[in-house]
C-alpha positions in Angstrom: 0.0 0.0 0.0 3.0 2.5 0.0 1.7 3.4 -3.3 -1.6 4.8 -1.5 0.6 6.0 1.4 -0.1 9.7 3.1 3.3 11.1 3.0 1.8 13.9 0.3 4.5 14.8 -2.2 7.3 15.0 -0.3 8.5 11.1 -1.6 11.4 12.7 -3.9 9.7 11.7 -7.0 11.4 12.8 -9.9 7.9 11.4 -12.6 9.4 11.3 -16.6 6.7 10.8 -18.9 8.7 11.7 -22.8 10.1 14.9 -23.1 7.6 16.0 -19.3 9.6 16.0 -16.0 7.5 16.4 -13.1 9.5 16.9 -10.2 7.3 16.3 -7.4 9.2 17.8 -4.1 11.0 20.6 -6.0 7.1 21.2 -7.7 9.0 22.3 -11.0 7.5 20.9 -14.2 9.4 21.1 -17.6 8.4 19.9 -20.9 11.7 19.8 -23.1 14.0 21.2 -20.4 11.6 24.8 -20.7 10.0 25.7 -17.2 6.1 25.5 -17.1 4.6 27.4 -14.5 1.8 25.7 -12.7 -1.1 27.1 -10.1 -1.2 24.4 -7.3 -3.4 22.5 -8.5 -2.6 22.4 -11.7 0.2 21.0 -10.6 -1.9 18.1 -8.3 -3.9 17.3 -11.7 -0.7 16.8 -13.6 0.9 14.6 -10.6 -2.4 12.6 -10.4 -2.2 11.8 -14.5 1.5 11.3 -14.6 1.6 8.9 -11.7 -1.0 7.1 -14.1 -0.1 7.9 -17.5 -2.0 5.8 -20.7 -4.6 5.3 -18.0 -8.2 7.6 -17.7 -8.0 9.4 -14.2 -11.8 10.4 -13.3 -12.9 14.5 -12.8 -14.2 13.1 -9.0 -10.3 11.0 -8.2 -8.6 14.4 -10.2 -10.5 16.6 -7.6 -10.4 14.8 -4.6 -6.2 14.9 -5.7 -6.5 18.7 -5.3 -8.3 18.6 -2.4 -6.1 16.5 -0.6 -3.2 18.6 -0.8 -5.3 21.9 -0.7 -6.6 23.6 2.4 -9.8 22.4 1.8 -10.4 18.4 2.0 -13.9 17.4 0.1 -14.9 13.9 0.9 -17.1 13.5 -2.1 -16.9 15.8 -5.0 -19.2 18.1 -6.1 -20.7 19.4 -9.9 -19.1 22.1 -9.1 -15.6 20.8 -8.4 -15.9 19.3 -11.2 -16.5 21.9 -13.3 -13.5 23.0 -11.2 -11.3 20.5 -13.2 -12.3 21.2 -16.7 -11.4 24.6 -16.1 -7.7 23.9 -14.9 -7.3 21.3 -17.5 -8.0 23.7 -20.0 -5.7 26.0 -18.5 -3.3 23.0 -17.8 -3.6 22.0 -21.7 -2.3 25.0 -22.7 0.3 26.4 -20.6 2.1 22.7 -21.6 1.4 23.3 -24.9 2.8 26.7 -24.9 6.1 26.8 -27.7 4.9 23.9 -29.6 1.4 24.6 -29.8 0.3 20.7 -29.4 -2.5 20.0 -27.3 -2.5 16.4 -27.4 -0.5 15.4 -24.1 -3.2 15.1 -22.6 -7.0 13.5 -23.9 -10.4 13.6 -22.6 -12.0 10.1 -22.3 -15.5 10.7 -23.2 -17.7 9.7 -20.3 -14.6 8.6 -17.6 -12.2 11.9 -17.2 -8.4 12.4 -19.0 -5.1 10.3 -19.9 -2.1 11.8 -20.2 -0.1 10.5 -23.2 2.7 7.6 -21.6 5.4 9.4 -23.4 4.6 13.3 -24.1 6.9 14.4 -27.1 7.3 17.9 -28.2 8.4 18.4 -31.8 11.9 19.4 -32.1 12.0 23.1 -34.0 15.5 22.3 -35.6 14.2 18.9 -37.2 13.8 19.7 -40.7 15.0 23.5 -40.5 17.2 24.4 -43.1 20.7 26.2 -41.4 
């Protein structure tokens, strides 16, 4: 069960998913070594899906994810926190596709939540660039 364990985020996880490094006690995200600034829980979402990337994470286990480690625990998630969710995954969506304008890393799943992508990749701008 140490997978399931309380300890928060202070485990020393470094989480490398492709070209995305979460690194979970520092809180620093990077997709192709550029810093992405995250809100908190933007940040939680993006643990939540890495820790299970190629897998659909639900709007309710995304939610209670940034509950947990915000100031306010909810024991059952509301409409409302789930609107909550769609609003910093759109937010989340883009600030990680910001410089290579792909959107893809991570995909609803119609009728269950999101997946983030197991290997996120971001198009290399000097691939195919004439010098």
């Amino acid at each position: 069960m140490a997978i399931g364990d309380d300890s928060g985020l202070d485990d020393g996880r470094v989480l490398v998913r492709g070209d995305l490094v979460v690194e979970v006690p520092a809180r620093c995200v990077r997709v192709a070594d550029r810093p992405v600034p995250l809100t908190r829980s933007e940040f939680e979402i993006l643990v939540a899906l890495a820790e299970r990337a190629g897998q659909p994470v639900s709007k309710d286990e995304l939610a209670v994810a940034v509950a947990v480690h915000g100031p306010h625990a909810v024991p059952t998630p509301t409409d409302s926190d789930r609107r909550s969710i769609e609003v910093h995954m759109a937010n989340l969506r883009k600030k990680l596709a910001d410089g290579s304008g792909d959107r893809t890393a991570i995909s609803t799943v119609r009728g269950l939540g999101y997946r983030l992508a197991p290997e996120v990749r971001v198009p290399s701008q000097r691939d195919g660039s004439a010098g």
